[in-house]
C-alpha positions in Angstrom: 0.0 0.0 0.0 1.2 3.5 -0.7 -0.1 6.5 0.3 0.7 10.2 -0.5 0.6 13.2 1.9 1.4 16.7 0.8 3.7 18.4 3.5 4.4 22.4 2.9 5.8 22.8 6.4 3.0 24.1 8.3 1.5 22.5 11.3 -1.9 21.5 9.4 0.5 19.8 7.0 2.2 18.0 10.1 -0.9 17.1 11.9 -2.5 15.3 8.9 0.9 13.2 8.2 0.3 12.3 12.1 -2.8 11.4 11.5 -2.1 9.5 8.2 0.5 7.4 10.2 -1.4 6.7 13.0 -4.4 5.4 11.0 -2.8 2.9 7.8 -0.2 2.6 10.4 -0.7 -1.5 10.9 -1.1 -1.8 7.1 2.3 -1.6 6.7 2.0 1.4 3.5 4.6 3.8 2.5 4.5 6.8 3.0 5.8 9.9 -0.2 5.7 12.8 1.2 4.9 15.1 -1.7 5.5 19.4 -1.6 5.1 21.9 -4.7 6.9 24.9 -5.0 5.7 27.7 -7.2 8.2 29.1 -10.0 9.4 32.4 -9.9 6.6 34.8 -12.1 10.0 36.3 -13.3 13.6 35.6 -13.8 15.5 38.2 -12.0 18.1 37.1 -9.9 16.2 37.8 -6.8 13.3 35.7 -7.6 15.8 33.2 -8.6 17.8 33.2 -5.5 14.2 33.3 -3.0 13.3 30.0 -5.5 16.6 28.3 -4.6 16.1 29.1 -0.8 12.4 28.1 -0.9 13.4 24.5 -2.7 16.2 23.6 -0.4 13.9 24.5 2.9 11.0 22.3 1.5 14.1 19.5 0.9 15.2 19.8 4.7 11.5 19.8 6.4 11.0 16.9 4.0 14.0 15.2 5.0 12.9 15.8 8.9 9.1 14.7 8.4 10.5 11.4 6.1 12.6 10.4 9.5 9.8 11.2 11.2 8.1 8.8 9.3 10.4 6.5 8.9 10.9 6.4 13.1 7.2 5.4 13.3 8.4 2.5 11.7 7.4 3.1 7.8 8.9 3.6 4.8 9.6 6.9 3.2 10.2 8.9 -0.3 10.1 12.3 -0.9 10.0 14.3 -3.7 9.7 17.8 -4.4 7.7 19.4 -7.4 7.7 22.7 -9.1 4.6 24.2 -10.7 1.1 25.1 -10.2 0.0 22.8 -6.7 -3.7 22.1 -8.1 -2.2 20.6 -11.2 1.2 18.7 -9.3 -0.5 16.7 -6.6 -2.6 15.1 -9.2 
């Protein structure tokens, strides 16, 4: 079984991974931990350099929350996406 929980960092994203794990828990499933992160609109260096900063955060809070996981006993992937969230998660 796999299952998929989107994870931007925020405590609502934390509390439904916590409540993902503790429910398909005895089934055993792994767990991808999925975030999106918006491009830049524009390519000035600013933009480019907020992107970059943005992407690694998301990388390190996913790399936490996969131990996390991973702790409670479960496997875990991550992955990181860039686009437009309503079209990524699907």
């Amino acid at each position: 079984m796999n299952i998929m929980v989107c994870h931007d960092g925020s405590k609502k994203a934390q509390d439904a991974l916590v409540k993902a794990v503790n429910l398909f828990n005895p089934m055993n499933p792994k767990v991808l931990l999925l975030s999106v992160v918006e491009a830049p609109l524009d390519a000035s260096s600013t933009n480019e350099e907020s992107f970059r900063k943005l992407c690694e955060r998301r990388e390190d809070d996913l790399k936490t929350v996969g131990s996390w996981v991973v702790d409670q006993g479960l496997e875990a992937d991550i992955i990181i996406a860039v686009g437009d969230p309503r079209k990524m998660i699907i």
